[in-house]
N, C-alpha and C positions, 0 to 999 in steps of 0.2 A: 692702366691709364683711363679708359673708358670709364672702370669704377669711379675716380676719383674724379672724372668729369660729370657725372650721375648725381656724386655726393655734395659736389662744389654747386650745381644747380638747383639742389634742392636745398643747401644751406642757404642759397641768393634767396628763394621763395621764399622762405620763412621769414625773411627779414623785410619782403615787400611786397606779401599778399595780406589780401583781405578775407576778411568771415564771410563765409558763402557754403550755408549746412541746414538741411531741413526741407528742403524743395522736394515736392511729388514731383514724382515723374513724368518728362512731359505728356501731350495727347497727341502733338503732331508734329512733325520733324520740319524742319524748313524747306527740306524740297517735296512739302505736303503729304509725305507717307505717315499712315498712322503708325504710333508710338508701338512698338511690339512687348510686349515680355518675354522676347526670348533673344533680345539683342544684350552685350553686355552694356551696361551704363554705365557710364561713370559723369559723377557729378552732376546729374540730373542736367548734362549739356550736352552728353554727346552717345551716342547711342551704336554699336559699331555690331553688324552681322556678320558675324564670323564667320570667313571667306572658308570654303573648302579646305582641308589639307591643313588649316590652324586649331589651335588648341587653346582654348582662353586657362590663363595658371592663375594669376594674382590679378586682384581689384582691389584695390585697398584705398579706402580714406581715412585714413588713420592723420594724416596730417589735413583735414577736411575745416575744422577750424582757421585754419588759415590759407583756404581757399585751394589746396591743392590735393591733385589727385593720380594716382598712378595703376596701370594696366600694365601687363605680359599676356601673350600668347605665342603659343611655339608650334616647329616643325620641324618633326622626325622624331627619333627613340629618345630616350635619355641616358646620358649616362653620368655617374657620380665622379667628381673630380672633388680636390681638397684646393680651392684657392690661394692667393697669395696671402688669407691672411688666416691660413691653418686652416679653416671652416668646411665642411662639404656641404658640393653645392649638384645642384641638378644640373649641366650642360646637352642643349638641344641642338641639334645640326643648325636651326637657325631660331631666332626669337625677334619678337617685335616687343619694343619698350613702348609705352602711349603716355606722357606728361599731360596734363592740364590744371592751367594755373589762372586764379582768378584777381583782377586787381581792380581796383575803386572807376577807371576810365580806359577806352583804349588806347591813350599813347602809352600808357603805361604798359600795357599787354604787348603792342608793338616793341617797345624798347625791350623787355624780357627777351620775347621771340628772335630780334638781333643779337642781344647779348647772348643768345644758345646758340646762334647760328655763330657768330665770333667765338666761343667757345669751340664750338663742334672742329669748325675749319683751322685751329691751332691745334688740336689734338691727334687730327687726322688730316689722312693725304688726299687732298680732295682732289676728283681726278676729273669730274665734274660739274657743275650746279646751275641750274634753270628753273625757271618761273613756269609751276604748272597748276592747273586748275581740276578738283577729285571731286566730285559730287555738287560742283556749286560753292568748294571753298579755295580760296587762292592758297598756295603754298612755293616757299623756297625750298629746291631737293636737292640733297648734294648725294653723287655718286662717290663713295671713296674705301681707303683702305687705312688699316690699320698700324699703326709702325709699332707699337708696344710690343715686347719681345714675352710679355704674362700675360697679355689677353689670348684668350683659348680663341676667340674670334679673328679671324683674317680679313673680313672686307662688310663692309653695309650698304646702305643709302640711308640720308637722315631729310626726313620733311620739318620744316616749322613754319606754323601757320595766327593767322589770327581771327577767331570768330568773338564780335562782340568785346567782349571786355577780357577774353581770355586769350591766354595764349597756350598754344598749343604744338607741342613737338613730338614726332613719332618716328623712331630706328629700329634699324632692323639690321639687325647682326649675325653675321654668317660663317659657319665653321669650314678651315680649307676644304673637307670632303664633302661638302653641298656644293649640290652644282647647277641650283637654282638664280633667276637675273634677280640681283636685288633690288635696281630699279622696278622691272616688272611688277614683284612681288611686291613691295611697299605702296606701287600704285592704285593694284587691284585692293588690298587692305585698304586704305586713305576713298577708296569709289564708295567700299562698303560702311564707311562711317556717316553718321547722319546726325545732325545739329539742331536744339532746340527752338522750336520757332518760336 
């Protein structure tokens, strides 16, 4: 279920984002820190130092053309599972997903960011959700669990945020035997991310 929430979101992007490819890097973040080279970037917007105890996997812009960008990083061992759709895959005690999507204005960014947030809360048991503030960026967090009986995952917390003309959403998904707070844990990530000034 999560997959086919992942899939069904990035099918909405591609249908109403915009070109946004070729940008250097920025010089300085918006809460005035210089730009690092050793933060992960994605999309030349958002710059995230990877918190203690995570592990940056995938950066891909591969769908970069039409303004969208997608981050992993995990925590714990791994171990190979065959998914529900035959395929082996890596599974981590926990993983954080990072979307950003870029569209021509931000109501449009706004509305995305709702429509994943309406997304997320029919997918999942939301068991919580509050208006919090991570480095200087406003975000909706839902605390919840999982009800899909094929996701290897049991519980997360999902943020979605909007910076600028982007929108922006960040989960974090947890295996029953972590026994890490996934609020916590997605907070202190979301501190560590830093936004193009």
């Amino acid at each position: 279920m999560m997959r086919k929430l992942r899939r069904g979101i990035l099918c909405l992007l591609c249908l109403l984002c915009l070109t946004a490819c070729g940008a250097p890097d920025p010089e300085t973040a918006a809460d005035g820190t210089a730009w690092s080279s050793s933060w992960v970037t994605v999309g030349n917007v958002l710059g995230i130092e990877t918190p203690e105890d995570m592990t940056p996997r995938e950066n891909s812009d591969a769908l970069s053309v039409k303004g969208i960008y997608y981050a992993t990083w995990s925590m714990g061992e791994a171990e190979t599972i065959v998914n529900e759709d035959g395929d082996e895959a890596q599974l981590y005690d926990a993983q954080i997903y990072l979307l950003l999507a870029g569209y021509d204005d931000t109501e449009k960014a706004e509305e995305a960011a709702a429509e994943w947030l309406g997304m997320a809360s029919e997918q999942y048991a939301v068991e919580a959700t509050g208006k919090e503030t991570y480095n200087g960026q406003d975000f909706t967090v839902i605390d919840c669990t999982y009800v899909s009986e094929t996701n290897p995952y049991v519980r997360g917390a999902s943020a979605f945020g909007v910076y600028g003309n982007y929108a922006v959403s960040a989960e974090l998904s947890c295996r029953e035997r972590f026994d890490g707070n996934a609020p916590e844990i997605l907070a202190d990530f979301l501190e560590h991310c830093h936004y193009a000034a």
